[in-house]
C-alpha positions as CSV (number, residue, x, y, z in Angstrom):
1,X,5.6,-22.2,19.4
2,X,3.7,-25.3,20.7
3,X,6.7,-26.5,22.2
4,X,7.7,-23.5,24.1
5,X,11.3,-23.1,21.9
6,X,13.0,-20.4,21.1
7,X,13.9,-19.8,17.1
8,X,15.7,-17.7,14.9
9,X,14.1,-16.3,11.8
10,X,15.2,-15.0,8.5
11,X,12.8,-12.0,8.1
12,X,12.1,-9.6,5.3
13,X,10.8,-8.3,2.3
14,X,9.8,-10.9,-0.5
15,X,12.0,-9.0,-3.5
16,X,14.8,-11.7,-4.1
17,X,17.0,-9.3,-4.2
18,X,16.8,-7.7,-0.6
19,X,18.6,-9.0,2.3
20,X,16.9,-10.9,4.9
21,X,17.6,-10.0,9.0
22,X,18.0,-12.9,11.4
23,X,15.9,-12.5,14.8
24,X,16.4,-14.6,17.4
25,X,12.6,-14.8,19.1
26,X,10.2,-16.1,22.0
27,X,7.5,-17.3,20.4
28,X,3.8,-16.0,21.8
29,X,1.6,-16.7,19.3
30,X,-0.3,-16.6,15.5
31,X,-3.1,-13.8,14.7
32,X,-5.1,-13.6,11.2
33,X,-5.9,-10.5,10.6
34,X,-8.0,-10.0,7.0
35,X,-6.1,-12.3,5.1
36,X,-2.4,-12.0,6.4
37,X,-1.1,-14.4,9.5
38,X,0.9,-12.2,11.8
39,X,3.7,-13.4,14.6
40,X,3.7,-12.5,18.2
41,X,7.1,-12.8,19.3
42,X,9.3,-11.4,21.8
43,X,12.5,-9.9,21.0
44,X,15.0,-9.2,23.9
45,X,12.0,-9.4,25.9
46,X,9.8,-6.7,24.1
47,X,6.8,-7.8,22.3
48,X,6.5,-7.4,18.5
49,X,4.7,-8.3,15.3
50,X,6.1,-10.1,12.6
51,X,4.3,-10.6,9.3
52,X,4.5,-14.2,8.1
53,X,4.6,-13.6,4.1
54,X,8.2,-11.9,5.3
55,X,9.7,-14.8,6.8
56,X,12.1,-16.6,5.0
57,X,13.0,-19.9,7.1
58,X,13.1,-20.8,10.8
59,X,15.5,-22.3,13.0
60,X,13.7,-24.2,15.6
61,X,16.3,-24.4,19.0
62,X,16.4,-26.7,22.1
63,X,16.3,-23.5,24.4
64,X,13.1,-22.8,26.3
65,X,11.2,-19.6,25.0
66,X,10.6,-16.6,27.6
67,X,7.1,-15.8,28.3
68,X,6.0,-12.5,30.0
69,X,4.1,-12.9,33.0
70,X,0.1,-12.6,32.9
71,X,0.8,-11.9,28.5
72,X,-2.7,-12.3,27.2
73,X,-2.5,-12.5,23.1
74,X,-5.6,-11.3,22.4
75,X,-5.3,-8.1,25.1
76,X,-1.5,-7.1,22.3
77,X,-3.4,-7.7,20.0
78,X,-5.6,-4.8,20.9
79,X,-3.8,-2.7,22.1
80,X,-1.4,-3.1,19.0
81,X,-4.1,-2.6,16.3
82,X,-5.4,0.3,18.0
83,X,-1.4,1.9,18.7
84,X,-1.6,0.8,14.7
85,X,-4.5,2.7,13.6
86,X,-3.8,5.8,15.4
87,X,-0.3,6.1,13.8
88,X,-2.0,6.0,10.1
89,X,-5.0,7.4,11.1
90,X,-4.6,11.7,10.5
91,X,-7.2,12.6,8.3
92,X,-10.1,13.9,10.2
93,X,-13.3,13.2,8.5
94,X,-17.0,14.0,9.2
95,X,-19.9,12.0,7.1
96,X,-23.2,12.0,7.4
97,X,-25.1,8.4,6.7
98,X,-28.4,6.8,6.6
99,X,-29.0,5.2,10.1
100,X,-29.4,1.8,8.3
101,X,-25.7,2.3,6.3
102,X,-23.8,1.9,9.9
103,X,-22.9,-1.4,9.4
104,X,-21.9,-0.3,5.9
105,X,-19.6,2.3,7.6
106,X,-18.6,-0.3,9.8
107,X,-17.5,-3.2,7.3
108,X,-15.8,0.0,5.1
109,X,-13.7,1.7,7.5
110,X,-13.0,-1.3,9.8
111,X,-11.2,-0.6,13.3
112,X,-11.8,0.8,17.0
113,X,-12.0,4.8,15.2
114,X,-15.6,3.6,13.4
115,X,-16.9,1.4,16.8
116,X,-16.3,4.4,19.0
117,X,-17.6,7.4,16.6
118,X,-20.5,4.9,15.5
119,X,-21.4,5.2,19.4
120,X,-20.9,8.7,20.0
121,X,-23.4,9.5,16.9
122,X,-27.2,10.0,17.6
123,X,-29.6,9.0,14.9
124,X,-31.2,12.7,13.5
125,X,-34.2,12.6,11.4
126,X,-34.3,14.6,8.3
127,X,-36.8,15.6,6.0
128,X,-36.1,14.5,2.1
129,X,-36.6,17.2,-0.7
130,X,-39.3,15.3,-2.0
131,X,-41.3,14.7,0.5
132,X,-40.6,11.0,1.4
133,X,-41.1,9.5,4.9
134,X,-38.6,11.4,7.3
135,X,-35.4,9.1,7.1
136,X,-33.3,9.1,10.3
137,X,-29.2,9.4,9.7
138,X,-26.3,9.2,11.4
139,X,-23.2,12.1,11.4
140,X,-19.9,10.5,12.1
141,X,-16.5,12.2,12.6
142,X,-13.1,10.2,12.8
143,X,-9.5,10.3,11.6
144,X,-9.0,8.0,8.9
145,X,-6.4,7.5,6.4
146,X,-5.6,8.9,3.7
147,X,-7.7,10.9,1.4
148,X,-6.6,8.3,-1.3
149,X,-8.0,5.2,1.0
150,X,-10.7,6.5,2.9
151,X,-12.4,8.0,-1.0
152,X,-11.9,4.6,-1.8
153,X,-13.3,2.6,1.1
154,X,-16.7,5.2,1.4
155,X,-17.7,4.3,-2.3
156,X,-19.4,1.2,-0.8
157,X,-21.2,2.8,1.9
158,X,-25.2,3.4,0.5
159,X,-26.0,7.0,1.2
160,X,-22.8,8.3,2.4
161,X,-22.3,12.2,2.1
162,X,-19.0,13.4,2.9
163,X,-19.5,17.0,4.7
164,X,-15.8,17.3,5.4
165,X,-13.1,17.4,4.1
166,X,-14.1,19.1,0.6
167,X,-11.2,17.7,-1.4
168,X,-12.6,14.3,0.0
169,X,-16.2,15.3,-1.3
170,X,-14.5,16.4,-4.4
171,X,-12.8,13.2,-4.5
172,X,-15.9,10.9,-4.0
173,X,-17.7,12.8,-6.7
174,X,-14.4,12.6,-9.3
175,X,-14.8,8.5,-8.7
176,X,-18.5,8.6,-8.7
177,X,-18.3,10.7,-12.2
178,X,-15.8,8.4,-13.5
179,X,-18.1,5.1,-12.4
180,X,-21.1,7.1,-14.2
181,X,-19.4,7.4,-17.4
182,X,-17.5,4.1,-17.7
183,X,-20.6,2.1,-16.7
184,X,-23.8,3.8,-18.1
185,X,-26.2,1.2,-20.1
186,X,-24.8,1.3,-23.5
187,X,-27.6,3.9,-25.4
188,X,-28.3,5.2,-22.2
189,X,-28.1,9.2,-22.3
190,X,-25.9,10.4,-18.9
């Protein structure tokens, strides 16, 4: 890629039994993204994302690699995690958060869906049970993934209250339940 060369990769899953396809690529550049180093690459001069764990080798070559004029790595990159998102994204989802658990929310469901219905959400100030200092919170509404994920991902988030959907309530409580009896203070009475 630093050398502006064209290669040819063996790509695909890690199973030793599956066969590998062989691309032949422009080279455009490396992303990290979490933990997992992506390849920008063009392929009959259309732009795609290869996963490195899934390459097998690489065939450096003497030809010059195409470039696409004004391509800006970081602007794909964008635009490809957010095309991303919004094809796994489909389960709409409306919480409602302490104002100080956004960054919570934030660092749980990471992506542009969060950033954008963190911003659309007005801090509301609500009046506790028992009488405690109003507390201002925060109702959110996004598509996330699935009910499986997202149950998963909220158990982190301090204060988080799931108004809809009810089978992801239900399923927050179930785990929460499940944490309560596996982890209570041996002695303790539930």
């Amino acid at each position: 890629m630093w050398n502006g060369r064209r290669i040819t990769i063996r790509y695909g899953r890690t199973d030793p039994d599956a066969v590998p396809i062989t691309r032949r690529l422009d080279p455009l550049g490396l992303v990290l993204k979490t933990d997992r180093w992506y390849l920008v690459a063009a392929l009959r001069r259309s732009v795609r994302t290869f996963r490195l764990s899934k390459v097998r080798s690489v065939t450096v070559h003497d030809q010059e690699a195409w470039r696409p004029e004004g391509f800006s790595l970081p602007g794909y990159w964008r635009r490809s995690r957010a095309d991303f998102e919004a094809s796994v994204a489909h389960l709409p989802v409306r919480l409602r958060a302490p104002a100080s658990s956004a960054e919570a929310l934030r660092a749980a469901l990471p992506g542009t869906e969060i950033d954008a219905a963190l911003q659309a959400a007005q801090p509301k100030t609500a009046q506790p049970a028992d009488h405690r200092a109003p507390a201002e919170h925060l109702v959110v509404s996004l598509l996330t993934e699935s009910l499986e994920i997202v149950s998963v991902q909220l158990l982190g988030v301090p204060g988080v209250e799931v108004l809809e959907p009810l089978t992801l309530r239900e399923a927050l409580a179930d785990r929460g339940r499940d944490l309560l009896a596996h982890n209570t203070p041996i002695g303790s009475p539930l």
